[in-house]
Wavefront OBJ file of the C-alpha trace (Angstrom):
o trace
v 11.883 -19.987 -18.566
v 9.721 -22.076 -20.904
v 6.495 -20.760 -22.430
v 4.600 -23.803 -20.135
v 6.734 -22.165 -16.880
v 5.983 -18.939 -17.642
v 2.180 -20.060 -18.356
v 2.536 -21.273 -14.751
v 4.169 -18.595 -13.279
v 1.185 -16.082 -14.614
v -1.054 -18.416 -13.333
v 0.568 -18.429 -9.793
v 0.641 -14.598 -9.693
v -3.248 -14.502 -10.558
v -4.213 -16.414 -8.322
v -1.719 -14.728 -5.682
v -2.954 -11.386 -6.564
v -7.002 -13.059 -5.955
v -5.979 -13.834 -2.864
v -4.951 -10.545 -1.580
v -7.443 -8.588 -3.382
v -10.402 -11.239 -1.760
v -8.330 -10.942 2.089
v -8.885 -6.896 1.677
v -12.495 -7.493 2.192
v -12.944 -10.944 4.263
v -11.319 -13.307 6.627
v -8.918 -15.917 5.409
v -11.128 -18.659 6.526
v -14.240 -17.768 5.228
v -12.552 -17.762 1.265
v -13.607 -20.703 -1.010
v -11.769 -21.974 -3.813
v -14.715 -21.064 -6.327
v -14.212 -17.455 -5.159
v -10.693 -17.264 -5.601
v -10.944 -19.187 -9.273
v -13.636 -16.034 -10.126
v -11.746 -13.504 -9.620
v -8.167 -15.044 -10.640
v -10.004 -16.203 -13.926
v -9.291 -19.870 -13.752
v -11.710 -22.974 -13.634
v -11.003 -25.208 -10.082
v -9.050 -28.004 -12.193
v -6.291 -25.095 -12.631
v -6.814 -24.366 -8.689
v -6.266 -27.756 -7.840
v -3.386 -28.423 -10.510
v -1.314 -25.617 -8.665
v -2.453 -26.460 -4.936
v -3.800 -28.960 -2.748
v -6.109 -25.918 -0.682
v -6.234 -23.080 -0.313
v -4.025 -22.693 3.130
v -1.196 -23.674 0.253
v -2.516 -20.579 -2.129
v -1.819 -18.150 1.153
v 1.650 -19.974 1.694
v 2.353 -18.675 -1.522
v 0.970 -15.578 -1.302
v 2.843 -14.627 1.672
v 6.339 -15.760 -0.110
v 5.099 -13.482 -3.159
v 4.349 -10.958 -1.006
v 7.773 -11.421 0.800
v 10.069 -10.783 -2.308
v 8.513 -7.695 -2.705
v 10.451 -6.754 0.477
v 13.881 -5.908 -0.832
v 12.197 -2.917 -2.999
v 11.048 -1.050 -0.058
v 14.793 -0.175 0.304
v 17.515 1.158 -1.670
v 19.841 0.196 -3.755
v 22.978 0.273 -1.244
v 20.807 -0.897 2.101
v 19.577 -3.644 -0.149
v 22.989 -4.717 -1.287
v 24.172 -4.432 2.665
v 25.072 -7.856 2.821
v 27.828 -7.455 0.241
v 29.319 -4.756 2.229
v 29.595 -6.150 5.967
v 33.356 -7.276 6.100
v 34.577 -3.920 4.993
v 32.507 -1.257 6.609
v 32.965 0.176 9.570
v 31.413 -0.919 12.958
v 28.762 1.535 13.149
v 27.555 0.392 10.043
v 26.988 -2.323 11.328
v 23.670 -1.008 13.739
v 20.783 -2.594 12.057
v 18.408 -1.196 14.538
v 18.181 2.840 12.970
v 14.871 4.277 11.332
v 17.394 3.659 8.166
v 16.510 0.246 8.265
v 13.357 -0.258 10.410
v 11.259 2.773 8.251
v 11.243 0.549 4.936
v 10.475 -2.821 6.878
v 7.441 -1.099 8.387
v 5.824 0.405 5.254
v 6.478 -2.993 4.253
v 3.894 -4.410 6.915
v 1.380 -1.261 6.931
v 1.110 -1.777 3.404
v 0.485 -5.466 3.444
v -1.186 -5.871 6.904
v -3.884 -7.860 5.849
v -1.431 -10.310 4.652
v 0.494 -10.178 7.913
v -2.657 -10.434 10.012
v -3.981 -13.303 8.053
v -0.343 -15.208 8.626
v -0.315 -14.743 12.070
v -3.234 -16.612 12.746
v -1.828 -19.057 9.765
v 1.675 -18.792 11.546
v 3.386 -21.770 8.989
v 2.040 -19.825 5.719
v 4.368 -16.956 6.732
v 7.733 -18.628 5.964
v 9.574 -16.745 8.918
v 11.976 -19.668 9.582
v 13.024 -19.506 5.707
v 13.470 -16.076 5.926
v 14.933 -15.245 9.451
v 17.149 -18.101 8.470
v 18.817 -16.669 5.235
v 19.144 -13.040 6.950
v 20.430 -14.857 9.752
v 23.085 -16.762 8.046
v 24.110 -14.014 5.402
v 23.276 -10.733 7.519
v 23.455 -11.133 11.707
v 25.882 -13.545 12.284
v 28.596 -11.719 10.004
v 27.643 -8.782 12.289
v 27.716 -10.496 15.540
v 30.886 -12.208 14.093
v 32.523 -8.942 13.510
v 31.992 -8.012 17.328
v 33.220 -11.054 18.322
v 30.351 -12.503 19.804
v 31.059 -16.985 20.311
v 29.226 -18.232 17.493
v 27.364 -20.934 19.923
v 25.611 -17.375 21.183
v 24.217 -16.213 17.966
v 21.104 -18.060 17.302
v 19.900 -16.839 21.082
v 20.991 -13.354 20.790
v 18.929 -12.926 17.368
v 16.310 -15.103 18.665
v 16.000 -12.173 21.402
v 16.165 -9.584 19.251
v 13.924 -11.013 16.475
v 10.890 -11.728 18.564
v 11.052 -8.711 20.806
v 10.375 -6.378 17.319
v 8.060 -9.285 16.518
v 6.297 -8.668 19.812
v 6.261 -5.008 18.877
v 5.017 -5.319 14.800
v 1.816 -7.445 16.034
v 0.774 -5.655 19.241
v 0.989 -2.399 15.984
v -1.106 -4.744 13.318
v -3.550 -5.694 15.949
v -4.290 -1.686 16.131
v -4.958 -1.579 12.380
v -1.340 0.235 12.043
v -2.600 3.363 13.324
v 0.427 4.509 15.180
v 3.086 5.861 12.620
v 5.823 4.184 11.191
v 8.209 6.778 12.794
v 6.727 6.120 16.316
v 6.749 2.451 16.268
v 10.447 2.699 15.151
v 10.845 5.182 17.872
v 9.713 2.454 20.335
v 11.805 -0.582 18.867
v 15.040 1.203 19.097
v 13.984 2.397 22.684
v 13.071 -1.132 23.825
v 16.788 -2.641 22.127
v 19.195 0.642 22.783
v 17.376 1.662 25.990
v 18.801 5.329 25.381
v 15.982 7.972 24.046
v 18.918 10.701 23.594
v 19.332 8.426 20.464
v 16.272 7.874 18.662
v 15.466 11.386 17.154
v 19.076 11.898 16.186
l 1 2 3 4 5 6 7 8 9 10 11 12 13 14 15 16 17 18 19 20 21 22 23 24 25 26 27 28 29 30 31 32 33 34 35 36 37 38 39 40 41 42 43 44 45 46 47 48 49 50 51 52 53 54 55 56 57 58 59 60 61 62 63 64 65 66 67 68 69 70 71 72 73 74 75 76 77 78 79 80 81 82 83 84 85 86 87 88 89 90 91 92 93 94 95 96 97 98 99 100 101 102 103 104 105 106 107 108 109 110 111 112 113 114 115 116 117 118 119 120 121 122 123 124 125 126 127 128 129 130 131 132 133 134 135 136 137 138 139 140 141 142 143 144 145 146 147 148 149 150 151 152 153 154 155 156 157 158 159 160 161 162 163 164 165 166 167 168 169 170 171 172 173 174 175 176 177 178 179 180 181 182 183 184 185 186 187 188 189 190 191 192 193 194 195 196 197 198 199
């Protein structure tokens, strides 16, 4: 990276990091360029040098926010998808508290974010990123149990929006419930077996 890209890449973050820190205390809809140049530190040519408004700047945002995601696990469930053609078939269930824990601190911690996308459903960038944990995670796994690949996309599709269903019905009650009780009721809803989810 160049000193201009890197110029541009501290620039991005600023105004990235305005934009959450100005969504902790208001509605998306309600914050103006000026404000986010004011407390990003930039004059409005900068604003509008990076982005065209400022539903771009929370596109952004959201796919900043979204990288972030990897760190909220560890080193070996982060490097999982280097691992699914040799481990063993159990290691293959995705839906434990292993794996459901770190995605929901994820959320609680950034719910303002999340709420803000949902009503902005395009700024979140699901379909880029259901698509590459599609492609490099669940279909190797559904492969591996032999599911017909013509069957993948709707069995995911299922699976996907039902937790969906389940992570905004919890944002839209301010995350109050814990993250060990809404994981409690995502594996019930997929396994069906409560024998399973305190073990």
């Amino acid at each position: 990276m160049n000193k201009n890209e890197s110029k541009y890449a501290n620039t991005a973050i600023r105004m990235n990091k305005a934009m959450l820190t100005l969504l902790e205390n208001k509605d998306f809809a309600y914050i103006t360029v000026s404000e986010i140049c004011k407390a990003a530190g930039v004059n409005r040519s900068t604003f509008y040098l990076h982005y065209q408004n400022t539903s771009e700047l929370l596109s952004e945002t959201v796919r900043y926010i979204l990288n972030k995601h990897l760190s909220y696990y560890d080193t070996n469930t982060a490097s999982i998808s280097l691992r699914l053609s040799n481990c063993s078939n159990r290691e293959l269930m995705f839906i434990t508290a292993e794996y459901l824990s770190p995605y929901l601190t994820f959320v609680k911690d950034n719910q303002r974010i999340f709420k803000t996308s949902v009503k902005q459903f395009d700024a979140m960038g699901f379909d880029e990123t259901y698509e590459k944990m599609f492609r490099h995670i669940f279909s190797p796994i559904l492969t591996r149990f032999r599911i017909p690949e013509k069957q993948h996309a709707y069995i995911m599709k299922f699976y996907l929006s039902g937790i969906f269903a389940v992570v905004m019905e919890w944002l839209s009650n301010d995350c109050r419930d814990s993250t060990d009780d809404i994981t409690k009721i995502i594996i019930d809803c997929i396994l069906g077996d409560r024998s399973t989810v305190n073990n």
